[in-house]
C-alpha positions as CSV (number, residue, x, y, z in Angstrom):
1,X,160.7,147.8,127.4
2,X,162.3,150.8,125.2
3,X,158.8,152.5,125.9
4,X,159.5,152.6,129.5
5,X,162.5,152.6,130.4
6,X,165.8,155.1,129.3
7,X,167.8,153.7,126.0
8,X,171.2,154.0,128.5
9,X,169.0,151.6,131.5
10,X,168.0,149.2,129.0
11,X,170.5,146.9,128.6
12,X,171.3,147.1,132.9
13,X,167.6,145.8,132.9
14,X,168.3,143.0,130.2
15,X,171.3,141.8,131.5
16,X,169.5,138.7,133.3
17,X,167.4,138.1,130.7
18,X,168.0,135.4,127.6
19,X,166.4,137.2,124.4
20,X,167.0,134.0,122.6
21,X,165.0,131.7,124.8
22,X,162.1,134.3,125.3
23,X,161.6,134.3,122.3
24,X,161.9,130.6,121.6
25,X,159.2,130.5,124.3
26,X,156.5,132.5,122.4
27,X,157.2,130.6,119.4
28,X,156.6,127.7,121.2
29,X,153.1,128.9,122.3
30,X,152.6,130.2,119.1
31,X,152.9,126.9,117.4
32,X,151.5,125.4,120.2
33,X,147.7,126.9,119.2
34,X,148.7,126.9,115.8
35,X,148.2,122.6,116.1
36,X,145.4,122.7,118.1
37,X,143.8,124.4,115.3
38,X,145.0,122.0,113.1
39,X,144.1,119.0,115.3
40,X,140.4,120.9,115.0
41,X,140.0,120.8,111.7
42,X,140.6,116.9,111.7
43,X,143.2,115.9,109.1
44,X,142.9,112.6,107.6
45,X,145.0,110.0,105.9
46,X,144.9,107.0,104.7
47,X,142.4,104.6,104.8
48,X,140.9,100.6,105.3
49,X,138.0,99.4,104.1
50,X,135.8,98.3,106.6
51,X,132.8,96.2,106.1
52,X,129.3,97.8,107.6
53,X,126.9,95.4,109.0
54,X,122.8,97.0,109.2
55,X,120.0,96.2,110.5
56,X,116.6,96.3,108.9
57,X,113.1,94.9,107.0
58,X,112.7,93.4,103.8
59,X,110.4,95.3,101.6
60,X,109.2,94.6,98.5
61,X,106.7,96.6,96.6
62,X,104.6,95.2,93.8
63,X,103.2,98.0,92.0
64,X,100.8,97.3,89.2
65,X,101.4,98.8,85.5
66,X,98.2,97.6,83.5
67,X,96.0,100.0,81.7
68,X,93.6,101.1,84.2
69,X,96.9,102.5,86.2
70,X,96.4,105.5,84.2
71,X,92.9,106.4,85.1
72,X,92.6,110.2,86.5
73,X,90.3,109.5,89.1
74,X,93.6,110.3,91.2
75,X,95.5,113.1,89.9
76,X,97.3,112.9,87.9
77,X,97.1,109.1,87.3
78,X,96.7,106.2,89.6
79,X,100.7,105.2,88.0
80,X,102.0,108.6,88.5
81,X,100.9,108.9,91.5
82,X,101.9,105.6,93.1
83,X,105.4,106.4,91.9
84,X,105.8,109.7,93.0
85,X,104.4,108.2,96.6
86,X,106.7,105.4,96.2
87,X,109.8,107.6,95.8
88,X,109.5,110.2,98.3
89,X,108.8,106.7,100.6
90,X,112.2,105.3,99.7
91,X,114.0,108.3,100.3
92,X,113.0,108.5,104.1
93,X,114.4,104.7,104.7
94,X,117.2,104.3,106.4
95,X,119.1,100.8,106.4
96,X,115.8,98.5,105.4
97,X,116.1,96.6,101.9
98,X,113.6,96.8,99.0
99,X,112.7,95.0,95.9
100,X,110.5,96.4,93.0
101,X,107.5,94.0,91.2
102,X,106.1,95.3,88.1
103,X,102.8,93.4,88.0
104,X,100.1,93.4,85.1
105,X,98.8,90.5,83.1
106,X,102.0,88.5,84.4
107,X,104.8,90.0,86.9
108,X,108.5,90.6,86.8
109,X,111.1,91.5,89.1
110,X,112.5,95.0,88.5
111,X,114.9,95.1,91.0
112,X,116.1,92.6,93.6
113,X,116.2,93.2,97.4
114,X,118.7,96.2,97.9
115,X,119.8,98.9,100.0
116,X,121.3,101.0,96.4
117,X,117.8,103.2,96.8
118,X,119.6,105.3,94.3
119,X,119.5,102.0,91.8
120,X,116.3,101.3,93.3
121,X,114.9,104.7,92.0
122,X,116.4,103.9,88.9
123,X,114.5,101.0,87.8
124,X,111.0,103.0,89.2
125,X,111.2,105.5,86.7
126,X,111.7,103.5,84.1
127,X,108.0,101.8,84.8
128,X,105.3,102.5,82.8
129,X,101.9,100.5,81.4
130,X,104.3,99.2,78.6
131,X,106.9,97.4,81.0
132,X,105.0,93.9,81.3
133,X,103.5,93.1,77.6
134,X,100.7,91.1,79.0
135,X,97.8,93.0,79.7
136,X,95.1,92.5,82.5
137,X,96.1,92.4,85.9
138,X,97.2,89.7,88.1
139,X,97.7,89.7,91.8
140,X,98.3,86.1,92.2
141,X,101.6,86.1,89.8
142,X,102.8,89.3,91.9
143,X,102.3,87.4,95.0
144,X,104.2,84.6,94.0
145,X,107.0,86.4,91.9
146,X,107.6,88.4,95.8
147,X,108.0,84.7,97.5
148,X,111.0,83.8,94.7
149,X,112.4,87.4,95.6
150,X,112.7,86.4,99.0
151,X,113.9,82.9,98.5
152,X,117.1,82.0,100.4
153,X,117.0,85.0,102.5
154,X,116.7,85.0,106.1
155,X,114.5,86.9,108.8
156,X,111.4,85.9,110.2
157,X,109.1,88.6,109.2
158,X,109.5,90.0,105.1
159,X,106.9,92.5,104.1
160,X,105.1,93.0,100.7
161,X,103.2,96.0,99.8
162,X,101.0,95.9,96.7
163,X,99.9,98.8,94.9
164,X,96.9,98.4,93.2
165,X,93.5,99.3,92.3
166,X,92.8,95.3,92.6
167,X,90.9,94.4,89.3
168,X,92.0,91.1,89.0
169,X,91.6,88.4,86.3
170,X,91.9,85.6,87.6
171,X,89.3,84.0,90.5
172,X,89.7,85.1,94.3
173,X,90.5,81.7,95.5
174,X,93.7,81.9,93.2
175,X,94.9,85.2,95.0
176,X,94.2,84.2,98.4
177,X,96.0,81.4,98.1
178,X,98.6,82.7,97.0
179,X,98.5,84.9,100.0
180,X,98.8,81.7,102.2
181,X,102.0,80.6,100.6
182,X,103.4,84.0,101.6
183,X,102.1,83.8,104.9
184,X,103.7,80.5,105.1
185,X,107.4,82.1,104.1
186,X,106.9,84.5,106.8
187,X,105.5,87.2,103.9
188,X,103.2,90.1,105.9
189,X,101.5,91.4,102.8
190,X,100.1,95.2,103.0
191,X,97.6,96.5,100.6
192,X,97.3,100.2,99.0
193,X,94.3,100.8,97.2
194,X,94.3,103.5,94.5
195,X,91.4,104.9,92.7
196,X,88.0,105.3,93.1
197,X,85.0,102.6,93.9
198,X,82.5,104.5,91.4
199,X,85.7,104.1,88.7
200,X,86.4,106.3,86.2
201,X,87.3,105.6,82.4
202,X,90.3,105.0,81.2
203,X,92.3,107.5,78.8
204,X,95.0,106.4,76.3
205,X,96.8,108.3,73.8
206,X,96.6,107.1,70.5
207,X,98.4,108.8,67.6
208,X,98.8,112.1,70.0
209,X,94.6,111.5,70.6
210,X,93.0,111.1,73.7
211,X,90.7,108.0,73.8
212,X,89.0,105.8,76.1
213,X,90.0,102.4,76.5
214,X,87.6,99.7,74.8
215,X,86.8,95.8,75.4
216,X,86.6,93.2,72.9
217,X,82.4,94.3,71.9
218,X,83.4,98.1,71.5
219,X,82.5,99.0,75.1
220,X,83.9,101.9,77.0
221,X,86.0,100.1,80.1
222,X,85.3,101.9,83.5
223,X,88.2,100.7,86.3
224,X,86.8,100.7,90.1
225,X,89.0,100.2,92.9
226,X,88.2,97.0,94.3
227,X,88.6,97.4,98.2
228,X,87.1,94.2,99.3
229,X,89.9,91.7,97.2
230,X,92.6,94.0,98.7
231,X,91.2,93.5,102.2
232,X,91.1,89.8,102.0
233,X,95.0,89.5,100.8
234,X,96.0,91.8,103.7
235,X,94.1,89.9,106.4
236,X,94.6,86.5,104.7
237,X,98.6,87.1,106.0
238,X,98.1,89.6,109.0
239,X,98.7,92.7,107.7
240,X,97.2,96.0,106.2
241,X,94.7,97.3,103.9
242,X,95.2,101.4,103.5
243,X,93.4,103.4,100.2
244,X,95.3,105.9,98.8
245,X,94.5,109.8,98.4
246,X,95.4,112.7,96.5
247,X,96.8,113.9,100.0
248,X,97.9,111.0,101.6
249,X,99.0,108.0,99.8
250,X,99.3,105.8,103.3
251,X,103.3,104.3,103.0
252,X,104.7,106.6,105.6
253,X,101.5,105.8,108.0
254,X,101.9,101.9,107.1
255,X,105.5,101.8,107.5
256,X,105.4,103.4,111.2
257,X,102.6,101.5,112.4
258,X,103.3,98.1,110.9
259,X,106.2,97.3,108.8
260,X,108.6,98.8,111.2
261,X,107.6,96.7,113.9
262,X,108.5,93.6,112.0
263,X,111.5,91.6,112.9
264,X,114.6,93.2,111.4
265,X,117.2,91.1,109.8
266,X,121.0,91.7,109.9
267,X,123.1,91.7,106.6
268,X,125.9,92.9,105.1
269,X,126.6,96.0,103.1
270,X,129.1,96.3,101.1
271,X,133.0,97.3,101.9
272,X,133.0,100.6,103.0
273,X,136.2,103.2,102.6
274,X,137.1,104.6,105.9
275,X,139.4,107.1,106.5
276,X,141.9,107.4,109.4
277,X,141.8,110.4,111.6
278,X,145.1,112.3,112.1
279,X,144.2,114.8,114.7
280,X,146.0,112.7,117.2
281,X,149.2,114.1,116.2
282,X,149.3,117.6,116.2
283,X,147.6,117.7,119.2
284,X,150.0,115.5,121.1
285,X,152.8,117.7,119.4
286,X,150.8,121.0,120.8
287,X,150.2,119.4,124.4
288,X,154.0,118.5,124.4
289,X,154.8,122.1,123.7
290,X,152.9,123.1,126.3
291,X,154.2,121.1,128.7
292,X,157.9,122.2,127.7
293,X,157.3,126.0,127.7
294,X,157.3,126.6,131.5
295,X,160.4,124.5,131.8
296,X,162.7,126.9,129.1
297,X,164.2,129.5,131.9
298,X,164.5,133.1,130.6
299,X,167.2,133.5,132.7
300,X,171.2,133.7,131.7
């Protein structure tokens, strides 16, 4: 007003006018966006714990850990490999559970059915060829050590997935049925294949040496993938048999097109810490302001 008008008019023009509540009324509005802003940026405090029920398949994963895991024939070994496959698998699941099997001349279970992935990865890296002392491999002890993983749990459909370049030790008629008494707990069993069917030989290192793994009469052991066994198991229980590349190891593919499909199984996670939204408040304080500035009079 002072830029417009003449300093001696001024305060004739003001004479209606309450300075104090004009003001009061920009203030108002002021404060009034000043809480909306607030209310945007959602304050929180306080909290409950609230527990979070999911939905999802039982895995469990049997990965073998004898010797000829660390044939070359896939880069850079078959155990390598089928861990670095099995951990970038993991960390695209959502809310299923998975167990880890550690299979060679016996089996043992590495890590129950959970959905701590992060505990999960844990115990993965920790496997190697010296985890299970008994050497050879056997498919019929991981089989069965899978079933008393998923005793006392619920769900119609549980899936295992073996790992494996499937020399086993023990005769075909043990592993298959084996694979009957999962099919008869409601175990789908899916079958990866690593390695290569004309084999390759075996390097350990003794001493810092490379050398080639030797039998009992001094002869150099050559491991072949055994596709035929690993197709058996799968169909024996209605699932899967994929083999394993340098480029694709075949989880992601099985997981979409089979596993996923599977019955899924409600359980319980853990208490979860939720916090309570605020926001409610300064935005009913910022609505109320708006709603009482047009109702201050600037008049005397």
């Amino acid at each position: 007003m002072e830029r417009f008008a003449q300093a001696g008019l001024l305060p004739e023009l003001l004479r209606g006018v309450n300075v104090k509540r004009k003001r009061l009324k920009i203030m108002m509005l002021i404060l009034g966006v000043s809480l909306i802003l607030v209310s945007l940026m959602r304050p929180q405090w306080g909290f409950h714990w609230q527990e979070v029920k999911r939905k999802g398949v039982d895995i469990v994963i049997a990965l073998d850990t004898s010797k000829s895991m660390l044939t070359r024939d896939i880069k850079p070994s078959r155990l390598v490999r089928s861990k670095l496959a099995i951990g970038d698998f993991i960390r695209n699941l959502k809310s299923d559970r998975v167990g880890l099997v550690a299979f060679a001349g016996s089996s043992f279970l590495e890590c129950p059915l959970t959905i701590d992935y992060g505990g999960f990865l844990l115990a993965l890296d920790s496997i190697d060829t010296e985890t299970i002392p008994k050497g050879g491999t056997s498919l019929t002890t991981a089989v069965r050590e899978a079933i008393r993983c998923y005793k006392g749990g619920s769900g119609k459909d549980k899936a295992l997935i073996i790992i494996t370049d499937g020399e086993e030790l023990e005769s075909e008629s043990s592993v298959l049925k084996a694979a009957q008494e999962a099919k008869k707990e409601g175990i789908v069993i899916f079958c990866v294949g690593i390695g290569s069917q004309d084999g390759e030989l075996i390097e350990l290192t003794v001493n810092g040496k490379t050398e080639f793994l030797k039998d009992q009469e001094g002869n150099v052991v050559k491991s072949r993938l055994n596709e035929a066994l690993l197709q058996k198991i799968a169909l024996a229980t209605g699932g899967s048999y994929v083999r394993a590349s340098a480029t694709e190891f075949g989880l992601d593919a099985l997981y979409r097109q089979k596993i996923s499909k599977l019955e899924k199984v409600e359980f319980q996670d853990k208490l979860t810490k939720r916090y309570d939204e605020r926001f409610q408040i300064p935005l009913a304080l910022s609505l109320a302001l708006f709603l009482l500035e047009p109702l201050i009079s600037e008049k005397k």
